[in-house]
N, C-alpha and C positions, 0 to 999 in steps of 0.2 A: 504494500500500500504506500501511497505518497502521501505526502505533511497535507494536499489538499482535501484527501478524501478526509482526515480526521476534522479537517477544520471544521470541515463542514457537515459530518455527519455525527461526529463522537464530544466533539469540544462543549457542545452548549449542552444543557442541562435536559435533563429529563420533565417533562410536564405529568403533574399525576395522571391525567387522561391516557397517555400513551401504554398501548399494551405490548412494554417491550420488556425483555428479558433483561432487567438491571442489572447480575450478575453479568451478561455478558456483556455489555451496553461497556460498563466500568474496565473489566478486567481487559476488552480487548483494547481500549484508552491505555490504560498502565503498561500493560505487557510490548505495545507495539510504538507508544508515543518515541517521535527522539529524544535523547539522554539529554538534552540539555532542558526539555518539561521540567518545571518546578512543581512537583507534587503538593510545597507548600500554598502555592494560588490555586490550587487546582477546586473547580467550582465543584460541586456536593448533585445540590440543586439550584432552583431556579434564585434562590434567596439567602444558602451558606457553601461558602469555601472549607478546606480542609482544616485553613489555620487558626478558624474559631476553635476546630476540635483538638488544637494540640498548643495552641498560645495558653500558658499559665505564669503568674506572678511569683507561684512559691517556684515553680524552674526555673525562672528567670534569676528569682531571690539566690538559691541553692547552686545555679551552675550545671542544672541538668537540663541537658538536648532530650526534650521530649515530642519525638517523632515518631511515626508509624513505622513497623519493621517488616511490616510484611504488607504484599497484596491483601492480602485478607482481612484486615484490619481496615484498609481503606473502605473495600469491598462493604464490610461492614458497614464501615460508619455513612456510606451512600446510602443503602437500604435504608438506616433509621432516619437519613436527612426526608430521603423520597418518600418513605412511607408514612412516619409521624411526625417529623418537626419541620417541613414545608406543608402539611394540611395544617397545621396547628396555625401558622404563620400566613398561610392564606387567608386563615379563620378571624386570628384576634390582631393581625398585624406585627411589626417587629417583634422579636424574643430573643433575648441573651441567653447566650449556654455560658452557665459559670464552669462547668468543667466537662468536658470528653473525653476523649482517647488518654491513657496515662500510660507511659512506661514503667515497668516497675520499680524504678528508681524514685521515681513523682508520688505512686502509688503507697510504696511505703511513708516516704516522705508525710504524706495527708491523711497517714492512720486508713489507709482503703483498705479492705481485706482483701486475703489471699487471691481470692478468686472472682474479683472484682468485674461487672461487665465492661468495664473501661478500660481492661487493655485489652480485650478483646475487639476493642473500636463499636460495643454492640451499646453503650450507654451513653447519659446524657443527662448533664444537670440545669434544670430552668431556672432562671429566674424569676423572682415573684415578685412583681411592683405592687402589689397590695395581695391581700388575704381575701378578699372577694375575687379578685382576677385569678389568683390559683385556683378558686374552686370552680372559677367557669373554665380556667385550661384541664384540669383535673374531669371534669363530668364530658368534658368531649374528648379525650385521649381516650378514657376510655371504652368509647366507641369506635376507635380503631383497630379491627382483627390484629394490627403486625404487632400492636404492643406486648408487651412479652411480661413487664416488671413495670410498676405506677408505684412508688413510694414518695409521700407527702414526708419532708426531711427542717429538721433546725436546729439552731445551732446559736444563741442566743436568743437577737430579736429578729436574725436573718432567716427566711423559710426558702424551700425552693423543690423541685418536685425533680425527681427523682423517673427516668424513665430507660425504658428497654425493648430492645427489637431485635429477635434471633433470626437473621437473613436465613439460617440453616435450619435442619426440622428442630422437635425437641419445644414446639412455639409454649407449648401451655402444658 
């Protein structure tokens, strides 16, 4: 394939209407892009980039490169962009993700458990600009079939919702 077929057929984001095979949509982006693609810009969906899911303040703080390691991980973190946090964001408009994708060096760092869906790229932490707005993101997540894990989370006077999406089986 040439840089023009991707431009135009793989670069731009996926629309929820579209009945396309995301894993393959993605991985054939990754696998065939040329090496100079910065995974870091790389769009999600129609509304998030990669580097929302991997920019953090305590890595930045600490000194830890927290990047995605694998396909898969990316792979993942598409699935939950396309499948619940672009509906969500069509729904109530912008949404901050206070946390994503973690490598386990991040993950430790932030007290995440072992088995954390965030370095698996399958997790995602919302923000909640009030306690009424989480319960209207909260009652429509979970009418989404891909959601996997909905945990309402706090941490002082800070809340924020807690969600998941297994691109692979094993959903419920």
């Amino acid at each position: 394939m040439t840089f023009s077929h991707f431009s135009k057929d793989l670069i731009r984001p996926l629309s929820q209407r579209e009945k396309v095979d995301v894993n393959a949509h993605y991985s054939l982006l990754i696998t065939h892009y040329p090496l100079t693609f910065n995974l870091y810009n790389m769009q999600l969906s129609n509304n998030f980039r990669l580097s929302e899911f991997t920019r953090s303040d305590t890595a930045k703080r600490l000194g830890i490169v927290n990047e995605c390691s694998s396909v898969e991980q990316v792979l993942n973190l598409a699935y939950l962009c396309h499948m619940v946090l672009q509906p969500l964001r069509d729904r109530f408009g912008p949404i901050r993700i206070n946390s994503g994708y973690r490598c386990p060096e991040l993950n430790e760092a932030v007290g995440g458990v072992a088995n954390s869906y965030h370095l698996r790229g399958e997790a995602a932490d919302i923000h909640l600009p009030s306690v009424e707005k989480g319960r209207e993101y909260l009652a429509f997540l979970k009418t989404l079939p891909a959601v996997h894990e909905l945990i309402w989370e706090r941490s002082g006077n800070t809340c924020w919702i807690h969600v998941s999406a297994k691109r692979l089986a094993d959903r419920r």
